[in-house]
DRENMARKE-9757 format. One record per residue (C-alpha): residue number from 0; residue in three letters; chain; x negated, y negated, z. Coordinates in Angstrom, 1 decimal, padded with zeros to 4 digits. Each point is the difference from the previous one (the first is absolute). Layout:
REM residues N
NUM, ALA, A, X, Y, Z
...
REM end
This chain:
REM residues 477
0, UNK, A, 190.8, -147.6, -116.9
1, UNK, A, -003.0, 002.0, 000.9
2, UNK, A, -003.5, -001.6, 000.3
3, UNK, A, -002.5, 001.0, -001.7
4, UNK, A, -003.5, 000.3, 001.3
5, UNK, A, -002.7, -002.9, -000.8
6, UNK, A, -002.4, 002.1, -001.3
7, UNK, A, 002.6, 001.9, -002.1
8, UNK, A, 000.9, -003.4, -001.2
9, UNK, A, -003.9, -000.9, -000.6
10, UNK, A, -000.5, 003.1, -002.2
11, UNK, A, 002.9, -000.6, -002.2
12, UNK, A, -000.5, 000.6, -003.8
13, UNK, A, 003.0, -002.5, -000.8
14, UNK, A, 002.2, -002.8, 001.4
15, UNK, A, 003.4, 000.5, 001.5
16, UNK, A, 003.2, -001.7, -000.2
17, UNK, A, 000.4, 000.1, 003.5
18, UNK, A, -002.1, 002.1, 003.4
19, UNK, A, 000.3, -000.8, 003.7
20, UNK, A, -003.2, 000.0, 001.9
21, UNK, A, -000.2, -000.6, 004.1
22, UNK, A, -003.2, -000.8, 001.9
23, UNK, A, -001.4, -002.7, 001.9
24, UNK, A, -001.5, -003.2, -000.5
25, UNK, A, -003.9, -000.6, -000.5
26, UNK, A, 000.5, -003.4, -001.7
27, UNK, A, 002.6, -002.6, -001.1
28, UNK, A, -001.3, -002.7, -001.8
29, UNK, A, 001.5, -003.0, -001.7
30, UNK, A, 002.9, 000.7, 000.9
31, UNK, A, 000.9, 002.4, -003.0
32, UNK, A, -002.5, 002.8, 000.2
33, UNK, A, -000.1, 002.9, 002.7
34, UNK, A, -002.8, 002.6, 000.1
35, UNK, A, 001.7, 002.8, 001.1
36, UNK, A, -001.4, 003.2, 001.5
37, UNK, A, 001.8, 003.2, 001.1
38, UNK, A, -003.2, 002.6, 001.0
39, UNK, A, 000.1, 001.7, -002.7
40, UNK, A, -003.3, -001.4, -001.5
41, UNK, A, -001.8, -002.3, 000.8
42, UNK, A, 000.9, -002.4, -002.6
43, UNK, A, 002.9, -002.8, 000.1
44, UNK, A, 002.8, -000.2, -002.6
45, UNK, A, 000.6, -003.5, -001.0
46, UNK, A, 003.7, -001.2, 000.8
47, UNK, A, 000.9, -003.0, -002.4
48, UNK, A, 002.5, -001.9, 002.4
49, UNK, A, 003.2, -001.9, -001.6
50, UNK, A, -001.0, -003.4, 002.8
51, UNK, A, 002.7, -001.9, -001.4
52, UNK, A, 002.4, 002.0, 000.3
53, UNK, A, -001.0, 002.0, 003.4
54, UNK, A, 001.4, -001.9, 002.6
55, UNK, A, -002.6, -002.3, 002.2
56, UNK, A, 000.9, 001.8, 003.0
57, UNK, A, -000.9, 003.8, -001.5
58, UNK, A, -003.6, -001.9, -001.3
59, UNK, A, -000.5, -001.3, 003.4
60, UNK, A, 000.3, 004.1, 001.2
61, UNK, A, -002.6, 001.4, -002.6
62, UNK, A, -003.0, -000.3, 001.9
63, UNK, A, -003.1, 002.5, 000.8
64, UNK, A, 001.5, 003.1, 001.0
65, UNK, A, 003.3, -000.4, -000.5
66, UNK, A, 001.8, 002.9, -001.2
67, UNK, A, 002.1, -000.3, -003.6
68, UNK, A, 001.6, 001.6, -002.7
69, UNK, A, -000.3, -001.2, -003.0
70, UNK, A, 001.9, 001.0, -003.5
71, UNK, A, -000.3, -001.1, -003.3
72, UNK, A, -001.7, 000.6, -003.2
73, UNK, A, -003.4, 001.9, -000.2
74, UNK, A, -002.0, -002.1, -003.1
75, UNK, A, -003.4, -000.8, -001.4
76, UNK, A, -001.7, -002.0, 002.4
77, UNK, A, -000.8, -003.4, -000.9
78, UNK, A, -002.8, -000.8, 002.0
79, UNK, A, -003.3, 001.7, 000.5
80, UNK, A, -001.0, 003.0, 002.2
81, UNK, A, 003.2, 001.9, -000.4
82, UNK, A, 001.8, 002.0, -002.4
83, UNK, A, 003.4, -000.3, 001.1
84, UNK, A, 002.1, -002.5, 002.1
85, UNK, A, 003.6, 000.0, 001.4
86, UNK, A, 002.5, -003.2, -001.6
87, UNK, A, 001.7, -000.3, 003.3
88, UNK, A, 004.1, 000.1, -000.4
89, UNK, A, 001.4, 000.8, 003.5
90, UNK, A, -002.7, -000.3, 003.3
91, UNK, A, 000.8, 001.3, 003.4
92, UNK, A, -001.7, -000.4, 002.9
93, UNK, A, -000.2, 003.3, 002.5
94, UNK, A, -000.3, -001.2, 003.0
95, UNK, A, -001.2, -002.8, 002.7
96, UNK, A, -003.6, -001.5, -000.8
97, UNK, A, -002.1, -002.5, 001.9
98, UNK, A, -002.0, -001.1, -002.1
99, UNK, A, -002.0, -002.5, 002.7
100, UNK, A, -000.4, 003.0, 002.3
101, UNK, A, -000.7, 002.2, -002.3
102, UNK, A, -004.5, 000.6, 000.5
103, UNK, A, 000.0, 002.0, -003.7
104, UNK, A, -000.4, -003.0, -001.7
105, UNK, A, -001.5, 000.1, -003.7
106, UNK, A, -003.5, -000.7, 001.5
107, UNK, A, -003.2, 002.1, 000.3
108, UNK, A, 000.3, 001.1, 004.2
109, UNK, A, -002.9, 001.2, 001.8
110, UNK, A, 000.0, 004.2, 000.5
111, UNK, A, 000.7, -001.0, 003.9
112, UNK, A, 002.9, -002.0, -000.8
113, UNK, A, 001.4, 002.4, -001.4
114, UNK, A, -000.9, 002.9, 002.6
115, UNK, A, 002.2, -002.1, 002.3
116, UNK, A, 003.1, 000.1, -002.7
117, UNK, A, -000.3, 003.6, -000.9
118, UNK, A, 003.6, 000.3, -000.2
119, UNK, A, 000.0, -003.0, -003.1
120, UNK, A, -003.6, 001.0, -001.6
121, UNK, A, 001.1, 002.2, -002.2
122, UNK, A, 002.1, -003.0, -001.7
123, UNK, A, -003.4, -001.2, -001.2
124, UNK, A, -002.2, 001.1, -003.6
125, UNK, A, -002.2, 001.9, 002.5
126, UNK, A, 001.7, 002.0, 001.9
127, UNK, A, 002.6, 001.1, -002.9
128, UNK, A, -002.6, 001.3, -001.9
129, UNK, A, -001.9, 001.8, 003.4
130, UNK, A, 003.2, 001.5, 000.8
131, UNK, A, 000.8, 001.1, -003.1
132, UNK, A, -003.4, 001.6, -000.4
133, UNK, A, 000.5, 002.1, 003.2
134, UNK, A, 003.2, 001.5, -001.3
135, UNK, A, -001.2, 001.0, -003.2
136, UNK, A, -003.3, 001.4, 002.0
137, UNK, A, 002.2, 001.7, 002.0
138, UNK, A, 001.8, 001.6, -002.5
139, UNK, A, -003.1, 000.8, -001.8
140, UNK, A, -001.3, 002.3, 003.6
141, UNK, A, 003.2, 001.9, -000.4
142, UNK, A, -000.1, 000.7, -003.8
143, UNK, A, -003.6, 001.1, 000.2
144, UNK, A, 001.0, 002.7, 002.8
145, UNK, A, 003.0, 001.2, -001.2
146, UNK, A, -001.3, 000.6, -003.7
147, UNK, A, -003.2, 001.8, 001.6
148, UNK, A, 002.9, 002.4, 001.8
149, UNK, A, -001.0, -001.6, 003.5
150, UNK, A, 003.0, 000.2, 002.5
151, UNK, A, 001.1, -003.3, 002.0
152, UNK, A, -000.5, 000.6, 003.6
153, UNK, A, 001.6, -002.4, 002.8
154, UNK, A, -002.4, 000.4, 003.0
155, UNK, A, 001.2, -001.5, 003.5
156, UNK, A, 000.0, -003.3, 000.7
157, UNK, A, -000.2, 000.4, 003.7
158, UNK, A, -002.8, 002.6, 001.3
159, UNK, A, -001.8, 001.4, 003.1
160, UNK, A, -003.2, 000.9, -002.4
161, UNK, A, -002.9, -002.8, -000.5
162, UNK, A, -001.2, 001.0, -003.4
163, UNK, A, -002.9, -002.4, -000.2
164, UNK, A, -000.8, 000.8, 003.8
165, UNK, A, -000.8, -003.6, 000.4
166, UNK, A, 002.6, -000.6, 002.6
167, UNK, A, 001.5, -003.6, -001.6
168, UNK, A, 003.3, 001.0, -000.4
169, UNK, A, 003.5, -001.6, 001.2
170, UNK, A, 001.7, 001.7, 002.5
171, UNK, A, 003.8, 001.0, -000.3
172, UNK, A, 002.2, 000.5, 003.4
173, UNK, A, 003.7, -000.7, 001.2
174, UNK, A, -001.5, -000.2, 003.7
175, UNK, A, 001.1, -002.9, 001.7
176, UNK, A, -002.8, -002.5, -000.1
177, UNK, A, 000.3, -001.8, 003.4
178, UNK, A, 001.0, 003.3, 002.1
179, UNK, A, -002.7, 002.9, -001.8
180, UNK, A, 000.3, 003.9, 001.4
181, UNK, A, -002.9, 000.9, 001.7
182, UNK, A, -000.9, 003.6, 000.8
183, UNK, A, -001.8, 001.7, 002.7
184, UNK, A, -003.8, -001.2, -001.1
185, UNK, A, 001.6, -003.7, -000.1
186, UNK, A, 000.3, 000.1, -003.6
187, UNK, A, 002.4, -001.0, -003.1
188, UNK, A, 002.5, 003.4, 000.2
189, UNK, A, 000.5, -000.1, -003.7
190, UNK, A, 001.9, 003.8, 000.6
191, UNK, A, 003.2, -002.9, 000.4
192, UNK, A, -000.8, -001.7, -002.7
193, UNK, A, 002.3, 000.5, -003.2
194, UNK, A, -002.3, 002.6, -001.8
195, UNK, A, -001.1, 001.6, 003.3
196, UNK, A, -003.7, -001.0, -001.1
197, UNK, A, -002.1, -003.1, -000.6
198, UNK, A, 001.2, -001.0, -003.4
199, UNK, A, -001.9, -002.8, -002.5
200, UNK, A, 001.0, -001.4, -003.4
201, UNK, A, -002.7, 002.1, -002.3
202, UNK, A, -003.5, -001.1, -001.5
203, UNK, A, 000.8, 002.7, -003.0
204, UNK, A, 002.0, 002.7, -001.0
205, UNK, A, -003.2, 002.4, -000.9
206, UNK, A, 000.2, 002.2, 002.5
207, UNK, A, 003.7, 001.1, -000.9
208, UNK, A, -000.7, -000.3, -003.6
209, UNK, A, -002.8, 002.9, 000.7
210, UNK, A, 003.0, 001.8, 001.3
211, UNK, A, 001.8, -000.3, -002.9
212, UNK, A, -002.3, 000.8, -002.8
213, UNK, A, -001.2, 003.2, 001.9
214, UNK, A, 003.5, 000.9, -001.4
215, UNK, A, 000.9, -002.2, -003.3
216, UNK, A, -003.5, 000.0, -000.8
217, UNK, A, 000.2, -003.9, -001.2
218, UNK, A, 001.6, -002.6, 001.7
219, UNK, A, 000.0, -004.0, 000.7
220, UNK, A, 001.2, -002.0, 002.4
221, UNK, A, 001.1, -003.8, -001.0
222, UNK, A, 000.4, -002.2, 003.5
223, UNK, A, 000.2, -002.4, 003.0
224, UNK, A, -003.0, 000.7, 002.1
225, UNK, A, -001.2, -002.5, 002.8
226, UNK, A, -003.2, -000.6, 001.9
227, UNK, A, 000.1, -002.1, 003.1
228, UNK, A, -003.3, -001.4, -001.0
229, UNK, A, -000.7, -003.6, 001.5
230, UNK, A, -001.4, -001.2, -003.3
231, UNK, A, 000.8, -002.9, -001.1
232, UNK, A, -002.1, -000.1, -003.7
233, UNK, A, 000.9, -000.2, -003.7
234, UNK, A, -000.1, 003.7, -000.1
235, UNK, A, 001.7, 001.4, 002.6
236, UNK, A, 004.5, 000.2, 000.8
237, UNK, A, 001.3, 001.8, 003.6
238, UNK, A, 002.5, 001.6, -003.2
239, UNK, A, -000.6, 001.2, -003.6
240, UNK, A, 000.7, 002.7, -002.1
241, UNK, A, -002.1, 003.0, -000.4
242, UNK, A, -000.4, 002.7, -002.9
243, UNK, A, -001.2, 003.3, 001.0
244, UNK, A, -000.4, 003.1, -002.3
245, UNK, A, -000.8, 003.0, 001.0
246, UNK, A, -001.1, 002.9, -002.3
247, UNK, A, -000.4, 003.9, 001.2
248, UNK, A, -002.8, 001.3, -001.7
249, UNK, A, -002.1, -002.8, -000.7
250, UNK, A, -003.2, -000.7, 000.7
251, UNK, A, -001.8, -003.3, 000.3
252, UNK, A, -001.0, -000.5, -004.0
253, UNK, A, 004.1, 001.0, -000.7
254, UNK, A, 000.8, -003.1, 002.7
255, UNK, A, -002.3, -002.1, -001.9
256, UNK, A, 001.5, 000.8, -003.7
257, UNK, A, 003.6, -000.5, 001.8
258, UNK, A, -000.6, -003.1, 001.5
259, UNK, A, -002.2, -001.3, -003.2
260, UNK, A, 002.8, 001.0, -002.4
261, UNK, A, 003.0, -001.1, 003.0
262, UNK, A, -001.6, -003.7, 000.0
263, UNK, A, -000.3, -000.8, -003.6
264, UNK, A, 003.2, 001.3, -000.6
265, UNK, A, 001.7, -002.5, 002.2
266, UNK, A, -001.9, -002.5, -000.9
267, UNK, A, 000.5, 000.3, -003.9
268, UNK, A, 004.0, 000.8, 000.6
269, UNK, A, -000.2, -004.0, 001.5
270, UNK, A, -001.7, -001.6, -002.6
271, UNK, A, 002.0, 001.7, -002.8
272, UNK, A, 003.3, -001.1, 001.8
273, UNK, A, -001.3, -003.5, 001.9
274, UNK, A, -001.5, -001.8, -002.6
275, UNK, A, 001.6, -003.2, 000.1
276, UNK, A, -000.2, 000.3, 004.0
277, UNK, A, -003.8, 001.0, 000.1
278, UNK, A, -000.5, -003.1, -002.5
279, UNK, A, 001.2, -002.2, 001.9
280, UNK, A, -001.6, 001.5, 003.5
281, UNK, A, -003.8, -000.7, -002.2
282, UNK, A, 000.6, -003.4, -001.1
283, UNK, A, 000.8, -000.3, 004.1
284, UNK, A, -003.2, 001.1, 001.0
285, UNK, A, -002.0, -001.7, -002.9
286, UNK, A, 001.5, -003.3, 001.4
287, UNK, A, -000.9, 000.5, 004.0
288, UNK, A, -003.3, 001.5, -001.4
289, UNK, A, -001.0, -003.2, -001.4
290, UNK, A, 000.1, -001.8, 003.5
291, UNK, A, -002.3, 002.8, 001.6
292, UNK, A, -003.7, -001.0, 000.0
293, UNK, A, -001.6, 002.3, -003.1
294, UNK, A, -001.8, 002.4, 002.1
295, UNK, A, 003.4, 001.0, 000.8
296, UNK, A, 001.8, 000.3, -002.6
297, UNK, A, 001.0, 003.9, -001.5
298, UNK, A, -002.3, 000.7, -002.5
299, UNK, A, 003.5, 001.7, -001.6
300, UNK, A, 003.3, -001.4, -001.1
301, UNK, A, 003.0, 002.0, 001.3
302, UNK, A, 000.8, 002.1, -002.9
303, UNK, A, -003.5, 000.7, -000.8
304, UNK, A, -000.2, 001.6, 003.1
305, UNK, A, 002.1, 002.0, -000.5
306, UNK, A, -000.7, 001.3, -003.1
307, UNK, A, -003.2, 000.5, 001.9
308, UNK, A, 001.1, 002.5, 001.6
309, UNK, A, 002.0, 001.8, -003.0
310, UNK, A, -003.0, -000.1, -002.0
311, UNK, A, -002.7, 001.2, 001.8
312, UNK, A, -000.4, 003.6, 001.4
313, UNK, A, -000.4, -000.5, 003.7
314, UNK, A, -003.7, 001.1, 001.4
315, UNK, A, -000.4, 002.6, 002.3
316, UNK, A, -002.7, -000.6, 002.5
317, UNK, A, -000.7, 002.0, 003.2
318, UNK, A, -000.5, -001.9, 003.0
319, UNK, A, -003.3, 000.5, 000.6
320, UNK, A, -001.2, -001.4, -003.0
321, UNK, A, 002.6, -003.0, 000.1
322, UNK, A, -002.1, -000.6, 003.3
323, UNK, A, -003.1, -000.1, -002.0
324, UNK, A, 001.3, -002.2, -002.5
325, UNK, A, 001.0, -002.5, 002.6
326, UNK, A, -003.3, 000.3, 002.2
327, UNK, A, -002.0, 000.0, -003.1
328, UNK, A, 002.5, -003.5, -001.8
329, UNK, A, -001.3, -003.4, 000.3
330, UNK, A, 002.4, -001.6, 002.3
331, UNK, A, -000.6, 002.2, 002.4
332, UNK, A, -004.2, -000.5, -000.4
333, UNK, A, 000.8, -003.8, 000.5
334, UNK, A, 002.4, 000.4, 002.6
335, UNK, A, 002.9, -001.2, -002.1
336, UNK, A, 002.4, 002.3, 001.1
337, UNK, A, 002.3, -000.5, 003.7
338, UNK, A, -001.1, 003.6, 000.4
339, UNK, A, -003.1, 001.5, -000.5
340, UNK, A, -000.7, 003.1, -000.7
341, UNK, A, -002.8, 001.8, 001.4
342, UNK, A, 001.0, 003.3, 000.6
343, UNK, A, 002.0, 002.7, -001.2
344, UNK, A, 003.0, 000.5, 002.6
345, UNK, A, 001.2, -003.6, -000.8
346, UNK, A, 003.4, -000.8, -000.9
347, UNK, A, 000.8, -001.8, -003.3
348, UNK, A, 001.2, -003.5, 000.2
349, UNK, A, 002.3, -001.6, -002.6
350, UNK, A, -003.3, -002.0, -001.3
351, UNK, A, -001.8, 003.6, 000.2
352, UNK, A, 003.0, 001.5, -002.6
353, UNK, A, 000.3, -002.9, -002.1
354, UNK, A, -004.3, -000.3, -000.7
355, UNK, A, 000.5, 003.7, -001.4
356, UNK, A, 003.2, -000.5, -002.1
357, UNK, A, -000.8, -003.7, -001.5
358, UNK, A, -003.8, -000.2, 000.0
359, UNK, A, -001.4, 003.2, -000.3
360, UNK, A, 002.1, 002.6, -001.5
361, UNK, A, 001.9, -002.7, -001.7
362, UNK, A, 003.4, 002.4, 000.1
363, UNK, A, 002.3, 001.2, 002.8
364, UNK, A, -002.0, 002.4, 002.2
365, UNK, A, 001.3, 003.5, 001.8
366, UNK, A, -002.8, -000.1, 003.3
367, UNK, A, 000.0, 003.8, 001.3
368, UNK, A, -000.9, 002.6, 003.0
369, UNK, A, -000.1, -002.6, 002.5
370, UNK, A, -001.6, 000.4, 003.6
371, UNK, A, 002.3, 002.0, 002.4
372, UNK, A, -000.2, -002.7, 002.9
373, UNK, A, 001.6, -002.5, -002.1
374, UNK, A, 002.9, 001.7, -001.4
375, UNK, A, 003.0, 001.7, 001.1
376, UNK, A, 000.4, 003.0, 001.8
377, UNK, A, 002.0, 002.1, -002.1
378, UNK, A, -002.7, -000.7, -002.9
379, UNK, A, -001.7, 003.1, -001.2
380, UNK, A, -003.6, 000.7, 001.4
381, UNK, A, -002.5, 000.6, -002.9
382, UNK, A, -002.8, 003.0, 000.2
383, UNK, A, -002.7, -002.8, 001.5
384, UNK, A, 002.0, 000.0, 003.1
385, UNK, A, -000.1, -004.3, -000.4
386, UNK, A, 002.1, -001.4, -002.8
387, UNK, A, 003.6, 000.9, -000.9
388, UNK, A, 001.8, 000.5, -002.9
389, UNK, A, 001.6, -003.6, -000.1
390, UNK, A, 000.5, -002.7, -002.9
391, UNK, A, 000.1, -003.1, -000.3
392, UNK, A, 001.1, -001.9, -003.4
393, UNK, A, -001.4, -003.6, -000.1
394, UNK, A, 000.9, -002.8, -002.6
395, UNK, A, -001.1, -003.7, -000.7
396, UNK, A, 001.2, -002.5, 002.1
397, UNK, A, 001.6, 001.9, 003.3
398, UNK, A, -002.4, 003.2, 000.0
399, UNK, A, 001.5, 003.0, 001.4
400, UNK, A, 003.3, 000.5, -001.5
401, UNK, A, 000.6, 003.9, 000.9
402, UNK, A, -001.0, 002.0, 002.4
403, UNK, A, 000.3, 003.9, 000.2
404, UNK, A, -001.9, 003.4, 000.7
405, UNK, A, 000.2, 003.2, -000.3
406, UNK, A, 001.8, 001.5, 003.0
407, UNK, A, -001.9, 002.1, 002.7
408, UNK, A, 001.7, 003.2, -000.6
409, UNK, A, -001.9, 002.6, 002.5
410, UNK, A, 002.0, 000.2, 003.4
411, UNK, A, -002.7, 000.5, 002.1
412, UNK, A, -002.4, -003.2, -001.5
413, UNK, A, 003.2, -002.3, 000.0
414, UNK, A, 000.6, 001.1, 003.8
415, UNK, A, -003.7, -001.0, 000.8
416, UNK, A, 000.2, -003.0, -001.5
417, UNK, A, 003.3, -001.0, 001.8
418, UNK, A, -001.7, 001.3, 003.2
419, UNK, A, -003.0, -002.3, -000.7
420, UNK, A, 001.8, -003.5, 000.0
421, UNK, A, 002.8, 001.1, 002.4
422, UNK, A, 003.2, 000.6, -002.2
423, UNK, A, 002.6, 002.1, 002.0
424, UNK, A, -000.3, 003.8, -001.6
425, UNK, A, 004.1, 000.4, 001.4
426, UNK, A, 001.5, -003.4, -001.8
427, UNK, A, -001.1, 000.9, -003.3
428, UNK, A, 000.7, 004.0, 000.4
429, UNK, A, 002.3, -000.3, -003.0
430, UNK, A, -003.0, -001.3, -001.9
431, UNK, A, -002.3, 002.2, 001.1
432, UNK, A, 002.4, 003.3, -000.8
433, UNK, A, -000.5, -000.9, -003.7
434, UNK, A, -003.4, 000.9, 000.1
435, UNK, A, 001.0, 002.9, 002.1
436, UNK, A, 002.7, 001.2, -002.5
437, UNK, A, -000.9, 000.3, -003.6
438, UNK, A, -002.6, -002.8, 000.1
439, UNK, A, -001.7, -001.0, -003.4
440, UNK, A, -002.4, -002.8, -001.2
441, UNK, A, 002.0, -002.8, -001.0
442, UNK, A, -000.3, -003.9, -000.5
443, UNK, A, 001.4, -003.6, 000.3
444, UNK, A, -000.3, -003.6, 000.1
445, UNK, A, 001.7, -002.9, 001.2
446, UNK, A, 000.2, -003.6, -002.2
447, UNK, A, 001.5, -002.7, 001.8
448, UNK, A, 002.8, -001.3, -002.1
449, UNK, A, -000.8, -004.0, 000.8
450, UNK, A, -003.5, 000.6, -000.6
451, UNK, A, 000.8, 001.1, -003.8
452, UNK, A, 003.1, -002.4, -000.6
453, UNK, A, -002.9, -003.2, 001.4
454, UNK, A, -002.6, 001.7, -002.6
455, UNK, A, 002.6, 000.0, -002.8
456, UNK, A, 001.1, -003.6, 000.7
457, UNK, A, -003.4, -001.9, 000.9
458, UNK, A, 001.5, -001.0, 003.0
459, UNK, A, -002.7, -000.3, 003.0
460, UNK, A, 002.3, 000.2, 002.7
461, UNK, A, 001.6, 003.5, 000.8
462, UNK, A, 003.1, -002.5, 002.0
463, UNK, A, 000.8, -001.1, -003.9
464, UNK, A, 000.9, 003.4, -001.6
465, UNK, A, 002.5, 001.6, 002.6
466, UNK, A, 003.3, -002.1, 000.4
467, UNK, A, -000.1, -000.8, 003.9
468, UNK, A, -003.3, 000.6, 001.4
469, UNK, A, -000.6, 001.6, 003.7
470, UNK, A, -003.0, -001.2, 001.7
471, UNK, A, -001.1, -001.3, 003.8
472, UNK, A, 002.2, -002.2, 001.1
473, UNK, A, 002.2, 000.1, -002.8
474, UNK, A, 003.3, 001.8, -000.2
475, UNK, A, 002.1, -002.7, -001.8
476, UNK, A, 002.7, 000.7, -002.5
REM end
């Protein structure tokens, strides 16, 4: 007989004489009644157990996590909390289950416990509904591009070009380790490497996105990229997913509306299918909130939040005066902030982003024409020869969110600028000839995809929202 989904089940508008449902076990209690859980939601199907005539050695085998099928009738639920429940006629058990080894037991576990069982987390509440809320977030990214007539681009994985220019990037090689070629000058010979060159996992797939839109005139990239970072915060993974448009023919303000329009699409596609998950994710942080001291606390419940952003245009603010606004704010007069602003030139801090969105603009907040010496090379240089034509789209509770620009289009001011901070004109010639060869303004951004999935969860820790995290000193699984 086939099995039939727990949520399927859940949703039923009638009982049935007989359905088959497999999952695992979250609870067994008294002997008679399994809570049974499959993925599909995040709720349990009550399994009304026959005890008397199950035989003692099957009850001694349904314990937390086991894995059963169950069949029998789907009826009115007796009890309270659920609609439906499984009589049990025939109970198998799936497979082997030690249940005093097994750590998922049905017990609130600290976040770090459960860091150090990645590969069993996702068998609890939690990280069900996480999970579940990065697929459908996922989905959501490639829905929005491909009904805007965006093409899906696959940029490498493994690269010779340092997009970011900030050097922290994992090397590749199939040199022998213990025995490395040298060359004349006593250095690495990477010519006998595999690729012939020095090779690293890539920081972003920009720079051959730009390629590709000078030609498709909109693409996107959706993947792996990796920073060999030694950071070991809340905020920060060695890998994560990226997602990079890139838009011929748009300026700064078009890179603004895309990204504007892009995030609270995604967004609203979650909450209309992740309801029950996203539910569940706020009564979560409503209960740790109440053991944080009140200064603390978020001022906003989960889904609030959210509709926070939904609801509220997004305030466009230059720079300049975002650095007035902060010099000019009272926690900067009284030396509240980490950072204090006293000039312009300083880079924003988290606390910096978060004073504009939550306190005084009271709305998610698009900062603008940033100063040159702070931003990327390949960010378009604006007429005061200072700022650039770079973005930055903050929201409350983990500030910057997106990051993007206008791209310098001019061949001879992007050459400068590489020449200025010492990028190598001959390893990015391929870049270079698209601004030889039919080159046109154009635009992009980059949105980490854990920073988004931790914003739509509540989740403080970016290690919770990506199924086996990748940080220093911590390769496991």
């Amino acid at each position: 007989m086939k099995h039939t989904k727990v949520k399927s089940l859940l949703s039923s508008g009638t009982t049935i004489s007989e359905v088959n449902a497999k999952g695992w076990v979250r609870t067994f209690r008294n002997n008679q009644f399994i809570a049974l859980n499959d993925g599909s939601t995040i709720n349990n199907i009550q399994c009304v157990v026959d005890f008397e005539n199950t035989p003692e050695e099957t009850l001694k085998r349904i314990t937390t996590g086991a894995a059963v099928s169950v069949t029998g009738a789907l009826v009115e639920s007796q009890g309270a909390g659920q609609k439906y429940e499984i009589q049990v006629s025939k109970l198998e058990i799936l497979g082997d289950s030690d249940a005093e080894k097994f750590p998922m037991q049905p017990k609130k576990h600290s976040l770090e416990f459960l860091r150090e069982n990645a590969h069993l987390r996702v068998r609890t509440n939690a990280f069900g509904a996480i999970m579940r809320v990065r697929s459908v977030l996922a989905h959501a990214v490639h829905t929005y591009f491909q009904e805007k007539g965006f093409v899906y681009v696959n940029t490498p994985v493994i690269t010779g070009a340092d997009a970011e220019g900030a050097g922290e990037m994992f090397q590749v090689t199939a040199l022998p380790l213990d025995n490395l070629p040298k060359n004349e000058e006593g250095k690495i010979d990477y010519k006998k490497d595999f690729f012939g060159k020095s090779t690293n996992l890539t920081v972003s797939g920009q720079l051959e996105g730009e390629t590709y839109a000078m030609a498709l005139g909109q693409i996107y990239t959706f993947g792996p990229t990796f920073r060999a970072e030694n950071s070991n915060t809340s905020r920060h993974l060695a890998e994560f997913w990226m997602i990079e448009p890139e838009v011929a023919f748009n300026d700064l303000d078009d890179n603004m509306d895309l990204a504007e329009d892009f995030i609270q699409f995604v967004i609203k596609y979650a909450m209309d299918k992740c309801q029950d998950d996203l539910k569940f994710l706020e009564g979560r942080l409503l209960d740790e909130e109440k053991s944080k001291p009140q200064a603390e606390r978020s001022e906003m419940a989960l889904l609030e939040k959210l509709n926070f952003v939904l609801e509220n245009n997004f305030k466009r603010v230059s720079y300049t005066e975002a650095i007035d606004i902060l010099r000019d704010s009272t926690p900067n007069k009284k030396k509240k902030f980490q950072y204090i602003i006293n000039e312009w030139g300083a880079d924003l801090q988290s606390e910096h982003e978060r004073f504009l969105v939550e306190k005084h603009f009271k709305s998610p907040v698009i900062v603008y024409d940033y100063p040159a010496n702070i931003k990327s090379f390949y960010m378009r240089m604006n007429e005061d020869n200072k700022t650039v034509a770079a973005m930055d789209i903050l929201f409350p509770g983990i500030g910057e969110i997106v990051g993007g620009s206008q791209r310098e289009e001019r061949y001879d001011v992007l050459v400068e600028k590489m020449r200025t901070i010492g990028i190598d004109e001959e390893e990015l010639w391929w870049y270079l000839d698209t601004r030889r060869f039919g080159s046109a303004v154009h635009s992009g951004f980059g949105l980490g995809f854990e920073r988004l999935v931790l914003f739509v969860t509540g989740m403080t820790n970016i290690r919770d929202v990506i199924p086996f995290p990748r940080t220093p000193q911590n390769a496991e699984f």
